[in-house]
Jmol script that loads the backbone (N, CA, C; Angstrom):
load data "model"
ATOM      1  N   UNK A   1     -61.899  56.882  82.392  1.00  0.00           N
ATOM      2  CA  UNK A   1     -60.495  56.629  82.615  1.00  0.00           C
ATOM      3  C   UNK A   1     -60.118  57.075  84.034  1.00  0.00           C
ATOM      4  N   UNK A   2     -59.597  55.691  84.824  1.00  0.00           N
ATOM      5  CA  UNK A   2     -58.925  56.418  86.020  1.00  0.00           C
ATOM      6  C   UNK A   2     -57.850  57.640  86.085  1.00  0.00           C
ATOM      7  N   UNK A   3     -57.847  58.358  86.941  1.00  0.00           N
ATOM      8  CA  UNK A   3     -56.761  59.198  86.894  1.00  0.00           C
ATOM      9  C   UNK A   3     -55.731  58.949  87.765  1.00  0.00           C
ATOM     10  N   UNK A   4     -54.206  58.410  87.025  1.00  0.00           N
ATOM     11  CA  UNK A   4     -53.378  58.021  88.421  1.00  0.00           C
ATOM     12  C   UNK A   4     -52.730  59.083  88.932  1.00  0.00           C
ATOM     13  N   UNK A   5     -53.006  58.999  90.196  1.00  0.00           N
ATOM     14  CA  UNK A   5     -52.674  60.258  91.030  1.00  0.00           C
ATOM     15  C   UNK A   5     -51.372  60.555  91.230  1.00  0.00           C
ATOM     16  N   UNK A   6     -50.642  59.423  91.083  1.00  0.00           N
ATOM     17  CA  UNK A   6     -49.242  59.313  92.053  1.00  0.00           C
ATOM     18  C   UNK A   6     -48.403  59.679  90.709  1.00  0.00           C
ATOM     19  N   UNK A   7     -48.777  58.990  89.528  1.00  0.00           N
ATOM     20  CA  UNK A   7     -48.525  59.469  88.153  1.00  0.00           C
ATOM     21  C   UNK A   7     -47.998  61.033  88.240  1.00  0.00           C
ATOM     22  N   UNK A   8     -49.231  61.690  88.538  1.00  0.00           N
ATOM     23  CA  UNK A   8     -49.075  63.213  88.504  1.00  0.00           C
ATOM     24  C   UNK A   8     -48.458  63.716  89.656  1.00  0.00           C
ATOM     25  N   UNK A   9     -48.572  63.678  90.537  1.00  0.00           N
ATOM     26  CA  UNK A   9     -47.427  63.777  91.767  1.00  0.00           C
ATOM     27  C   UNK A   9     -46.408  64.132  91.479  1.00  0.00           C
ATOM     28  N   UNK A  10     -45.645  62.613  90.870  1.00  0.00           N
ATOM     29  CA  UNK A  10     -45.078  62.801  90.574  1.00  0.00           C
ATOM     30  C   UNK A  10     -43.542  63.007  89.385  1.00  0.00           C
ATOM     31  N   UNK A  11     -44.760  63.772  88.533  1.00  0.00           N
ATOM     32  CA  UNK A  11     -44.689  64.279  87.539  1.00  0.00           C
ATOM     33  C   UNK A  11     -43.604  65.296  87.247  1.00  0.00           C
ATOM     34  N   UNK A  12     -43.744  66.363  88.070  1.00  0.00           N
ATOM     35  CA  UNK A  12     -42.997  67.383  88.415  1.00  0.00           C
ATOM     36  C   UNK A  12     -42.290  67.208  90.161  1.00  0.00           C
ATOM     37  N   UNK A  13     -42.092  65.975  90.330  1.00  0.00           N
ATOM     38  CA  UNK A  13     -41.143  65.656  91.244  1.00  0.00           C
ATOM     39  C   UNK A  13     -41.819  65.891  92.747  1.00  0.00           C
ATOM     40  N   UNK A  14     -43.461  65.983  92.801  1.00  0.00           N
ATOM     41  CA  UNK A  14     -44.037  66.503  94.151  1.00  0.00           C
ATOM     42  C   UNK A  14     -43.966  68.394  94.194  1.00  0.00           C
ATOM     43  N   UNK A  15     -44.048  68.927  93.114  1.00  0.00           N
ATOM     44  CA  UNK A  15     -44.020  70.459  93.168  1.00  0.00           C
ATOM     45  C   UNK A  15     -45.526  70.386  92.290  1.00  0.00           C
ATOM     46  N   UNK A  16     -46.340  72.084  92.748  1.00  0.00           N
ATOM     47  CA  UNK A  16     -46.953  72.745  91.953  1.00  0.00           C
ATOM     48  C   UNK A  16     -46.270  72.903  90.578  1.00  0.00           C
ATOM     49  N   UNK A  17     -46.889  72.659  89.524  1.00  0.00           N
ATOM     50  CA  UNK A  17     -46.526  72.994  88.249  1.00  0.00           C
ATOM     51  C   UNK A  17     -46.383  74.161  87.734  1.00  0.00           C
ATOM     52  N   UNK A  18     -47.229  75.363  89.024  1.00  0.00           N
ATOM     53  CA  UNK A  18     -47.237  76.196  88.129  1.00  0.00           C
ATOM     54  C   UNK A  18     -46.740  77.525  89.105  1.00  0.00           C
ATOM     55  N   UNK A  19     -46.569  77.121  90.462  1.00  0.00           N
ATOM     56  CA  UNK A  19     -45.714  78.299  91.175  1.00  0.00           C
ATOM     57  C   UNK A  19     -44.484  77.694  91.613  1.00  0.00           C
ATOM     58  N   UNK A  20     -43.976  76.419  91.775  1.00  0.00           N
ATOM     59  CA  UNK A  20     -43.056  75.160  92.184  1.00  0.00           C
ATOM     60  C   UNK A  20     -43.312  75.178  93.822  1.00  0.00           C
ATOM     61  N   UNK A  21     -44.287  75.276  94.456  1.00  0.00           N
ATOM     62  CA  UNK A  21     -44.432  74.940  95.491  1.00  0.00           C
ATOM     63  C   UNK A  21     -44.509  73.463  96.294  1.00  0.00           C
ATOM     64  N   UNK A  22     -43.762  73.218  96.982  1.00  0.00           N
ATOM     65  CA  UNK A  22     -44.095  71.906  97.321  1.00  0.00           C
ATOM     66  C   UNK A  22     -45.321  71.132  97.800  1.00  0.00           C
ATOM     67  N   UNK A  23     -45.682  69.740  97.482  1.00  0.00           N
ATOM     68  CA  UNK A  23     -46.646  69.504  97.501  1.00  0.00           C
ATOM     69  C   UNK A  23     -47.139  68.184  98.052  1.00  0.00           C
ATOM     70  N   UNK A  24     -48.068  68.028  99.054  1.00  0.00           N
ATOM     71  CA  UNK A  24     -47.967  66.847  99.725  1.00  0.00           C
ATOM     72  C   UNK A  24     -48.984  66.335  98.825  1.00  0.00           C
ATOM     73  N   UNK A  25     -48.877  64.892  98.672  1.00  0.00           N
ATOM     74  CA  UNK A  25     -49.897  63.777  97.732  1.00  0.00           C
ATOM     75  C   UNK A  25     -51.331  64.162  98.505  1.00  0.00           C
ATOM     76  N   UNK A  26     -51.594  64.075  99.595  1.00  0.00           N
ATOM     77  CA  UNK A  26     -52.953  64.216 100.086  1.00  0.00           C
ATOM     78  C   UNK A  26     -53.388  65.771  99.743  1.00  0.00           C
ATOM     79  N   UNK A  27     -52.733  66.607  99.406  1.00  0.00           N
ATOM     80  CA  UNK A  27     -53.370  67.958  99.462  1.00  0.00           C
ATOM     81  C   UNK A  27     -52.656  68.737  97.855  1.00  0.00           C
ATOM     82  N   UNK A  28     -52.252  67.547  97.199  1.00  0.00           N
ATOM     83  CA  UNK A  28     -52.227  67.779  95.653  1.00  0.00           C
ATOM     84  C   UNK A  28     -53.475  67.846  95.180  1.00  0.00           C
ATOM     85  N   UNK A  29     -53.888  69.118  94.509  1.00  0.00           N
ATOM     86  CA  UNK A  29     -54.772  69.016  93.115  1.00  0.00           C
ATOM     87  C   UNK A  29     -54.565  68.985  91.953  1.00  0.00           C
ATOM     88  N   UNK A  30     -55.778  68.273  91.077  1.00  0.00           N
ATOM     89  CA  UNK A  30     -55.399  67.563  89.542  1.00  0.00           C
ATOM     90  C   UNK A  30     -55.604  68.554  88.761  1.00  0.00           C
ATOM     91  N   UNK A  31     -55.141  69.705  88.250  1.00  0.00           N
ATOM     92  CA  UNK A  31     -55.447  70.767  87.374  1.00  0.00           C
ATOM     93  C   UNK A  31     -55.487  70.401  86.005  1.00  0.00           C
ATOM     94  N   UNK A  32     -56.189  70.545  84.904  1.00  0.00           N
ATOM     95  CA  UNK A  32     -56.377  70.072  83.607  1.00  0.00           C
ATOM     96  C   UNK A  32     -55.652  71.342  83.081  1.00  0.00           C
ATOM     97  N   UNK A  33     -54.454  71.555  82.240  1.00  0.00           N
ATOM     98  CA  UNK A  33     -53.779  72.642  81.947  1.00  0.00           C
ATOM     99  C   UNK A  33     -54.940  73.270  80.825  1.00  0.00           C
ATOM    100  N   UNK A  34     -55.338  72.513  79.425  1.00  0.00           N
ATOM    101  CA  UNK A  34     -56.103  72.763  78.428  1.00  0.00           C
ATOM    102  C   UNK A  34     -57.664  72.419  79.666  1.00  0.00           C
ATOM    103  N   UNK A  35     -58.269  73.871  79.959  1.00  0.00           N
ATOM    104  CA  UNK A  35     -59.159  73.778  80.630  1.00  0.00           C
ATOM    105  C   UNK A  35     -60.394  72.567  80.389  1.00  0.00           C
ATOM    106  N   UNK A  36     -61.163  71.979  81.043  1.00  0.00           N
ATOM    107  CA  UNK A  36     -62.261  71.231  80.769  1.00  0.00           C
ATOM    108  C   UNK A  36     -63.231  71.591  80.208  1.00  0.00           C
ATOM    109  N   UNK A  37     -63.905  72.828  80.214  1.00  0.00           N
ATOM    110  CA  UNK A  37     -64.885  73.673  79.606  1.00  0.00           C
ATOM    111  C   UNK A  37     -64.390  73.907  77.954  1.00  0.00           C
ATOM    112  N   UNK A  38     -63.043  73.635  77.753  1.00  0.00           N
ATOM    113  CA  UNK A  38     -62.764  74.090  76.669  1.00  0.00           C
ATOM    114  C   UNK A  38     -62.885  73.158  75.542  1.00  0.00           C
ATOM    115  N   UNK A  39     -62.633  72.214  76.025  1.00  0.00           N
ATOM    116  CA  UNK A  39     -62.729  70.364  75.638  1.00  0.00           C
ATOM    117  C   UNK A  39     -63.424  70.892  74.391  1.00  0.00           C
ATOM    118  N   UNK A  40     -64.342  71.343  73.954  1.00  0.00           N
ATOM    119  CA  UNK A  40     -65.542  71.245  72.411  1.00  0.00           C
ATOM    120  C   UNK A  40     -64.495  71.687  71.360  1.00  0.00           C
ATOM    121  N   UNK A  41     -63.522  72.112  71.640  1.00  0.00           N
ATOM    122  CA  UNK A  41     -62.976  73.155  70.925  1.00  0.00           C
ATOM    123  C   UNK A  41     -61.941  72.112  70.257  1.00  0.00           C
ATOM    124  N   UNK A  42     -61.370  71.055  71.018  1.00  0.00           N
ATOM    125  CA  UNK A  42     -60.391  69.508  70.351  1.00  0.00           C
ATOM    126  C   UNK A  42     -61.248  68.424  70.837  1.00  0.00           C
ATOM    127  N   UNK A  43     -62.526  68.414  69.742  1.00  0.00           N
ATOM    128  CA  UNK A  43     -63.393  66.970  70.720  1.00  0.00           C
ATOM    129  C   UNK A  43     -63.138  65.423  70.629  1.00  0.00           C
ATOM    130  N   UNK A  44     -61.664  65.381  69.605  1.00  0.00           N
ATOM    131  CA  UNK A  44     -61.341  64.230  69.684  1.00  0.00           C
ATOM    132  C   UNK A  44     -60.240  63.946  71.015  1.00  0.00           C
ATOM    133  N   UNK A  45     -59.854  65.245  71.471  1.00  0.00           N
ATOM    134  CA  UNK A  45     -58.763  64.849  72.609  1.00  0.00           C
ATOM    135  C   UNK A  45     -59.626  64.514  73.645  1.00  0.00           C
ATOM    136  N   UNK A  46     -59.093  63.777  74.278  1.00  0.00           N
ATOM    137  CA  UNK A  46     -59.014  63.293  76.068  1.00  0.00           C
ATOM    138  C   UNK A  46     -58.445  64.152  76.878  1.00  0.00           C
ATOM    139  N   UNK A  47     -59.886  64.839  77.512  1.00  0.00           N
ATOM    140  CA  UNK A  47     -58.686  66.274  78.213  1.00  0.00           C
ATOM    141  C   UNK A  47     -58.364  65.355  79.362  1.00  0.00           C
ATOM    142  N   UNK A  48     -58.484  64.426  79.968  1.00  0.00           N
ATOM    143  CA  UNK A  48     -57.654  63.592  81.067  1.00  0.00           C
ATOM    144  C   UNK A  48     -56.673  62.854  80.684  1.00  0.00           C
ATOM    145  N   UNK A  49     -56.012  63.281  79.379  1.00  0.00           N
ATOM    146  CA  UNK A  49     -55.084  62.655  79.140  1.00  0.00           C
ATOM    147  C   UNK A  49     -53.715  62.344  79.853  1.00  0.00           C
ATOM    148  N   UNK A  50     -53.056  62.425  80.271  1.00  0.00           N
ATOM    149  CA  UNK A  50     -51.568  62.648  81.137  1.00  0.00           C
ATOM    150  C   UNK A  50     -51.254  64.043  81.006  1.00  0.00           C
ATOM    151  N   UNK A  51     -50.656  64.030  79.748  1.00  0.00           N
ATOM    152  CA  UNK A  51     -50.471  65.157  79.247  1.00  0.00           C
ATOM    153  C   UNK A  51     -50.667  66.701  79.642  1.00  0.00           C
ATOM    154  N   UNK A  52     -52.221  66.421  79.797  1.00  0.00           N
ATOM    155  CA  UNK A  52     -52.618  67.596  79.902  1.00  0.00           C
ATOM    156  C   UNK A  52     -53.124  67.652  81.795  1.00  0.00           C
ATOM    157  N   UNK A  53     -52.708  67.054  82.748  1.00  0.00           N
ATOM    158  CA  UNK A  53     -53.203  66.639  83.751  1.00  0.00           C
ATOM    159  C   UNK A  53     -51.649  67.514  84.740  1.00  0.00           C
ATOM    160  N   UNK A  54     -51.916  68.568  85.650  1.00  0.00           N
ATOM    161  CA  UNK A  54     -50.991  69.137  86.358  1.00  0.00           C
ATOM    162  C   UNK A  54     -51.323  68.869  87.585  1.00  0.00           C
ATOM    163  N   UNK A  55     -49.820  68.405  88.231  1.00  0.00           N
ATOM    164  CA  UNK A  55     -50.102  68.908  89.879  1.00  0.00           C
ATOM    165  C   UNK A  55     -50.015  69.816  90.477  1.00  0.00           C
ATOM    166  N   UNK A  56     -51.217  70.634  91.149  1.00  0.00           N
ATOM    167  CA  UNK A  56     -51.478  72.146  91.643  1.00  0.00           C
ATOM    168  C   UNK A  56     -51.572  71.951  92.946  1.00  0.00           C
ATOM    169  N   UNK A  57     -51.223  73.188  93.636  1.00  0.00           N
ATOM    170  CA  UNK A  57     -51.302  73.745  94.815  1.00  0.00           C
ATOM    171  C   UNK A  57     -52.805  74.123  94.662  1.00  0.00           C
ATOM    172  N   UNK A  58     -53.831  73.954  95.835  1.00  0.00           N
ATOM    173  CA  UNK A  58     -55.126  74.661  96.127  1.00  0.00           C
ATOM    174  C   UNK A  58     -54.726  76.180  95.169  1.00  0.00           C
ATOM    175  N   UNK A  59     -54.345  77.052  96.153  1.00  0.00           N
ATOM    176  CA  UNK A  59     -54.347  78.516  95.596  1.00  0.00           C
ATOM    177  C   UNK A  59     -53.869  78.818  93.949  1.00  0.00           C
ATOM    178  N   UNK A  60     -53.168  77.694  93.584  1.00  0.00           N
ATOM    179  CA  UNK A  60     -52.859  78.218  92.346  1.00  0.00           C
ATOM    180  C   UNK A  60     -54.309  77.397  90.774  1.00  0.00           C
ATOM    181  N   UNK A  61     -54.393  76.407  91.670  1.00  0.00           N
ATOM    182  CA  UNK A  61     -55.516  75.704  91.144  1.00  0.00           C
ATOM    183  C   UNK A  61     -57.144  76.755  91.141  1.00  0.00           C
ATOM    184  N   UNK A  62     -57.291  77.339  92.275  1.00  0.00           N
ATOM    185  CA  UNK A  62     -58.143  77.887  92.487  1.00  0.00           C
ATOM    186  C   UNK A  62     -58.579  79.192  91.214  1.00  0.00           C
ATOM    187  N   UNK A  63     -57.001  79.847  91.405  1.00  0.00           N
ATOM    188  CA  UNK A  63     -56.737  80.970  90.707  1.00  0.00           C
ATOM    189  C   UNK A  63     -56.804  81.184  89.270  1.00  0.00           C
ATOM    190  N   UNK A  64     -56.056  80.218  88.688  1.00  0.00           N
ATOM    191  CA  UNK A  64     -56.179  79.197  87.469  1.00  0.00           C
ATOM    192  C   UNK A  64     -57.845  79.138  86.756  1.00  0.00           C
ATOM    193  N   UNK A  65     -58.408  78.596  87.916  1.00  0.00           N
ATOM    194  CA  UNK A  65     -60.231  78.271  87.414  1.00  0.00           C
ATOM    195  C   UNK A  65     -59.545  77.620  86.434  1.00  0.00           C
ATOM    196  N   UNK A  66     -60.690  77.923  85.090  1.00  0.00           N
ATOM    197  CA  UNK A  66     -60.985  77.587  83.994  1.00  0.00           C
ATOM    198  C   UNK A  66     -60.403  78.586  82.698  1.00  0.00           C
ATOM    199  N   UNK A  67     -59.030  79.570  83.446  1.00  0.00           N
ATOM    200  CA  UNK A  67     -59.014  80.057  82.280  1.00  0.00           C
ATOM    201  C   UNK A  67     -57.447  78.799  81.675  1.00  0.00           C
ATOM    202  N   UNK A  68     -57.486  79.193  80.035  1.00  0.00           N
ATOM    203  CA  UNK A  68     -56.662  78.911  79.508  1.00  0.00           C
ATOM    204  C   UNK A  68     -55.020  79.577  79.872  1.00  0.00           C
ATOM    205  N   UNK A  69     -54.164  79.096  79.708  1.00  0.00           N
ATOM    206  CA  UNK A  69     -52.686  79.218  80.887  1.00  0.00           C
ATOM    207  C   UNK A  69     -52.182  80.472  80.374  1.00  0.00           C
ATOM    208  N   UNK A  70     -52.169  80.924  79.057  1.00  0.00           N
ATOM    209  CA  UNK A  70     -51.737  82.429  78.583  1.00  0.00           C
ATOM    210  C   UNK A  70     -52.621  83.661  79.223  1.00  0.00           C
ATOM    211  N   UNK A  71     -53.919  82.786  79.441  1.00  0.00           N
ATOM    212  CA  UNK A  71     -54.403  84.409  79.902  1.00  0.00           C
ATOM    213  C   UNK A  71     -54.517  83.835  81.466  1.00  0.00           C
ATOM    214  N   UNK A  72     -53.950  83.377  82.054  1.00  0.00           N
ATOM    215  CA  UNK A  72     -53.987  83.056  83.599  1.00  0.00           C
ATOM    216  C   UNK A  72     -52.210  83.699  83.856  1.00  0.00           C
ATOM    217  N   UNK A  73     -51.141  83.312  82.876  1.00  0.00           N
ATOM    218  CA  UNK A  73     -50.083  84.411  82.894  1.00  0.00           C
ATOM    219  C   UNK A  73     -50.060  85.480  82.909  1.00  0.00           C
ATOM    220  N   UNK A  74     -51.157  86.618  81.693  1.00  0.00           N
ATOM    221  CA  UNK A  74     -51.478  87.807  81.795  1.00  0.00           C
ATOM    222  C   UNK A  74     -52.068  88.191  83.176  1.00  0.00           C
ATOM    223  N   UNK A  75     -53.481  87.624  83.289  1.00  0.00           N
ATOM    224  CA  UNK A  75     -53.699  87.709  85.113  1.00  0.00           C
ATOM    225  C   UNK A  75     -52.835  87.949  85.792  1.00  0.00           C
ATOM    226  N   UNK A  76     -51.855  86.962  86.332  1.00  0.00           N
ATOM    227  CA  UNK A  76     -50.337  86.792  86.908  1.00  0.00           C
ATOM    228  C   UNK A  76     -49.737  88.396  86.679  1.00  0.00           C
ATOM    229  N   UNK A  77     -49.639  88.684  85.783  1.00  0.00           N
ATOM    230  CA  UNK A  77     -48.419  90.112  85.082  1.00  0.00           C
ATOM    231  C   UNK A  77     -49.357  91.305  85.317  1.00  0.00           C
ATOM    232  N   UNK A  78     -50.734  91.590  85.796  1.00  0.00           N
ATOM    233  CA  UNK A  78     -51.321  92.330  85.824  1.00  0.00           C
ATOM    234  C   UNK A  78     -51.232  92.314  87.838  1.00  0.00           C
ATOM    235  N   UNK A  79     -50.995  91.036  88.661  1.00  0.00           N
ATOM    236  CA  UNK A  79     -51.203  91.451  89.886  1.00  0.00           C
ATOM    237  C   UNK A  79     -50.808  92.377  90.555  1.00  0.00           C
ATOM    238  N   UNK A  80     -49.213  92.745  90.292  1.00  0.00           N
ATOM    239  CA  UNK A  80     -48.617  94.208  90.807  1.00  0.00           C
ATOM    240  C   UNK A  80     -49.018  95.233  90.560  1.00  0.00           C
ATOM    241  N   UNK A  81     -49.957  95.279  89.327  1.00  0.00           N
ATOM    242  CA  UNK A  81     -50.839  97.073  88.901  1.00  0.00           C
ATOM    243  C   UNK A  81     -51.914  96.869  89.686  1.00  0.00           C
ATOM    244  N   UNK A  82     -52.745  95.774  90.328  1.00  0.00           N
ATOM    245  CA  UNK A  82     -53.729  95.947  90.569  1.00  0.00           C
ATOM    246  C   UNK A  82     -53.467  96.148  92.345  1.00  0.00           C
ATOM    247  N   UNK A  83     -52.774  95.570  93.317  1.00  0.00           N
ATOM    248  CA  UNK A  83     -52.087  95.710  94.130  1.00  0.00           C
ATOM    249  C   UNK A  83     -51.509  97.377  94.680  1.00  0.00           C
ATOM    250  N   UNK A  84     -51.126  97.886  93.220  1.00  0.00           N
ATOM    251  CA  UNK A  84     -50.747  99.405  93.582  1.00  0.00           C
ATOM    252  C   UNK A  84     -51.760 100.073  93.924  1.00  0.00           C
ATOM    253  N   UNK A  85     -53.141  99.702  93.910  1.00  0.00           N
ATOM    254  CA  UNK A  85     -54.532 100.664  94.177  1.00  0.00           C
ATOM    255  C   UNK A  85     -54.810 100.371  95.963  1.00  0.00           C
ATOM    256  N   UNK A  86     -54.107  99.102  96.287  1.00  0.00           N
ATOM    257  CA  UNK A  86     -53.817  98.810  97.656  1.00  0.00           C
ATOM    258  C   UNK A  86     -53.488 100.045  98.685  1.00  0.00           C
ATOM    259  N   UNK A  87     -53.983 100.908  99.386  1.00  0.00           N
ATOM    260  CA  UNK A  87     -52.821 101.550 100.410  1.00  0.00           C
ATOM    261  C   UNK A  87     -52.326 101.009 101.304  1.00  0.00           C
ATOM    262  N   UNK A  88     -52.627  99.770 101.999  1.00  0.00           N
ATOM    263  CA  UNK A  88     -51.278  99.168 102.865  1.00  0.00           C
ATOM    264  C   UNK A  88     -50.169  98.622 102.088  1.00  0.00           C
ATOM    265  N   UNK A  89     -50.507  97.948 100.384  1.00  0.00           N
ATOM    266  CA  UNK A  89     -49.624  97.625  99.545  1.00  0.00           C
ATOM    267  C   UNK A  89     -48.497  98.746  99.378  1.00  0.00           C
ATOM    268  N   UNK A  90     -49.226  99.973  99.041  1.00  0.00           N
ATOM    269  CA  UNK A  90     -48.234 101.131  98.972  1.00  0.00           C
ATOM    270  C   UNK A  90     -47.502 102.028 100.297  1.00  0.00           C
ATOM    271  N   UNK A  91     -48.196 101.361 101.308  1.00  0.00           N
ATOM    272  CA  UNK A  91     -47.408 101.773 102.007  1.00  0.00           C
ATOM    273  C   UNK A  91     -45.964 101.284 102.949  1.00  0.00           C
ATOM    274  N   UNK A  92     -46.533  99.506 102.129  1.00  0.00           N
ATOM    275  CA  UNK A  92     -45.078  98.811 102.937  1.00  0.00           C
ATOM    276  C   UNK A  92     -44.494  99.510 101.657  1.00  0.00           C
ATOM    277  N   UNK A  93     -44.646  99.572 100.120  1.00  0.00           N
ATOM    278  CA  UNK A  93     -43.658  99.859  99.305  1.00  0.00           C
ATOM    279  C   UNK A  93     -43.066 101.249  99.923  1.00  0.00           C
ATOM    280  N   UNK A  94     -43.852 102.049 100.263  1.00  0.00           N
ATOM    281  CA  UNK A  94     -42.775 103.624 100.490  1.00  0.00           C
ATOM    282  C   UNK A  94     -41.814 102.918 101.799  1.00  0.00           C
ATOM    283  N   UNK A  95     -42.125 101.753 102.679  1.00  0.00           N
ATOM    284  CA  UNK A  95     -41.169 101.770 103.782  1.00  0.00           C
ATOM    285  C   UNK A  95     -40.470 100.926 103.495  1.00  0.00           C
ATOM    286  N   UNK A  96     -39.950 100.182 102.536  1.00  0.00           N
ATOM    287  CA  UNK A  96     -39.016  99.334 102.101  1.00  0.00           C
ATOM    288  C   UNK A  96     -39.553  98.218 102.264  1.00  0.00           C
ATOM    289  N   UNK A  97     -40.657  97.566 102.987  1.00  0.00           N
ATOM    290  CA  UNK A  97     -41.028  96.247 103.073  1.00  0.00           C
ATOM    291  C   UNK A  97     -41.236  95.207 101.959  1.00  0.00           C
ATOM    292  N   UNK A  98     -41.611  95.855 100.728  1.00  0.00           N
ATOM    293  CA  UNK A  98     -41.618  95.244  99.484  1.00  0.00           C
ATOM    294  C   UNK A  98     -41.103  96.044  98.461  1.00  0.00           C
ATOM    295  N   UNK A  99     -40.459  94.781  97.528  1.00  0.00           N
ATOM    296  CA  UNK A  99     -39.425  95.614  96.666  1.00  0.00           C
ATOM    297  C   UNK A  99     -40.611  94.593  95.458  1.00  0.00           C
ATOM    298  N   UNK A 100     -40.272  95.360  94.609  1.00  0.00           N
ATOM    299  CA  UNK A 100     -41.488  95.182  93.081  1.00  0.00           C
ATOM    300  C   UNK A 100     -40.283  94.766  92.036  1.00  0.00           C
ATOM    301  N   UNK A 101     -40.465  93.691  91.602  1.00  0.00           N
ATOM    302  CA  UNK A 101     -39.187  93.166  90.727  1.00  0.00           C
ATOM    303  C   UNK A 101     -40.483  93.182  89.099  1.00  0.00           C
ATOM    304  N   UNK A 102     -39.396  93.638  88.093  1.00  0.00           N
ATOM    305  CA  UNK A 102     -40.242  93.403  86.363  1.00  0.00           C
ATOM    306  C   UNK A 102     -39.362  91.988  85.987  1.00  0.00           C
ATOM    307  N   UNK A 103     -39.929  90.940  86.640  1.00  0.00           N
ATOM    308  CA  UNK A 103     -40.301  89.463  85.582  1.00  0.00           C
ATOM    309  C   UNK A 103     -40.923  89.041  85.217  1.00  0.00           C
ATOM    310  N   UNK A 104     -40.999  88.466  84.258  1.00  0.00           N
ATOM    311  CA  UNK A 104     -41.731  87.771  83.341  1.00  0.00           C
ATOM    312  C   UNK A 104     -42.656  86.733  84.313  1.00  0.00           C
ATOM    313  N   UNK A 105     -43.677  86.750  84.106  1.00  0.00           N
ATOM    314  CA  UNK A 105     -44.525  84.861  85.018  1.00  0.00           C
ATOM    315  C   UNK A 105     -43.808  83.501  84.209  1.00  0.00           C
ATOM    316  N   UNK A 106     -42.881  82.822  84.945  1.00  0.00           N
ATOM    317  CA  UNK A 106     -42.335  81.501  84.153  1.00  0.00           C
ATOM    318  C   UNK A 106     -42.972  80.775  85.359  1.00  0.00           C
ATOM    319  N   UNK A 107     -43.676  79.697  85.056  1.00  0.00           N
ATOM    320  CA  UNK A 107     -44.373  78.701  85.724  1.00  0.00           C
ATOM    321  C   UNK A 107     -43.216  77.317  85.388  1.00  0.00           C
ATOM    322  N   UNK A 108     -43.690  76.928  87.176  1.00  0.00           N
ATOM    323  CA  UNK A 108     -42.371  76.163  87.215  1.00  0.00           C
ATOM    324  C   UNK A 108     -42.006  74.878  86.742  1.00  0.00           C
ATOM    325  N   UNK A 109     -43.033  74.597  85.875  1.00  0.00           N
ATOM    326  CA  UNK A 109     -42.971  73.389  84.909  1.00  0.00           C
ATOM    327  C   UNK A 109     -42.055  73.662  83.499  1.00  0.00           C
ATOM    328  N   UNK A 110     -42.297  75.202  83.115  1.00  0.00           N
ATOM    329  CA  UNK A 110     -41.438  75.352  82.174  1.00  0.00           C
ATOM    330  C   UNK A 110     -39.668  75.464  82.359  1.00  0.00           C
ATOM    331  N   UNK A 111     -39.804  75.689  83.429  1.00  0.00           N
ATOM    332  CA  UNK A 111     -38.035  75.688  83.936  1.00  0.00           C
ATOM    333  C   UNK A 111     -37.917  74.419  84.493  1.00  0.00           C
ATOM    334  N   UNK A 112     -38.326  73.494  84.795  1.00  0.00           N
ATOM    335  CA  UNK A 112     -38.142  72.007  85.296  1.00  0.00           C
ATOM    336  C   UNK A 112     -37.308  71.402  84.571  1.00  0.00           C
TER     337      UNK A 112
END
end "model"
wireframe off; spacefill off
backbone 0.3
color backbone group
């Protein structure tokens, strides 16, 4: 099955699906939300279905890999603890350069 590109583009209006970053068609990637590796697990679905087919930013695509999207959120909610072991991280925090906000990871397909 071809995959239409422009389909997914624009899907979410030319944004990353999953940080809302904007996104040019030539440097859109096709992220499979229900990972590809996972496919055995629903072997009657078409993981290239539409459906399951996101438009990603490189870095968030990258980051993403192959895990499934709940534990790529947990990832996400764990970056600020892991960051605090940083000392230039902690040291823009003691000089005000970064302020540390407690939200939730909402990926920007779910608020679309």
């Amino acid at each position: 099955m071809k995959i239409d590109r422009q389909a997914v583009y624009d899907k979410y209006n030319g944004h990353c699906a999953y940080c809302g970053g904007q996104l040019t068609q030539s440097r859109m990637q096709i992220d499979h939300y229900w990972p590809q590796h996972l496919a055995h697990i629903f072997p009657k679905l078409d993981n290239n279905r539409f459906e399951n087919l996101m438009p990603s930013c490189q870095p968030c695509n990258i980051h993403k890999g192959g895990m499934e999207p709940e534990v790529w959120r947990g990832e996400l909610q764990r970056q600020v603890s892991m960051l605090m072991k940083n000392a230039q991280f902690k040291r823009c925090l003691r000089f005000g350069q970064i302020i540390i906000t407690e939200k939730p990871v909402v990926f920007y397909f779910e608020r679309y």
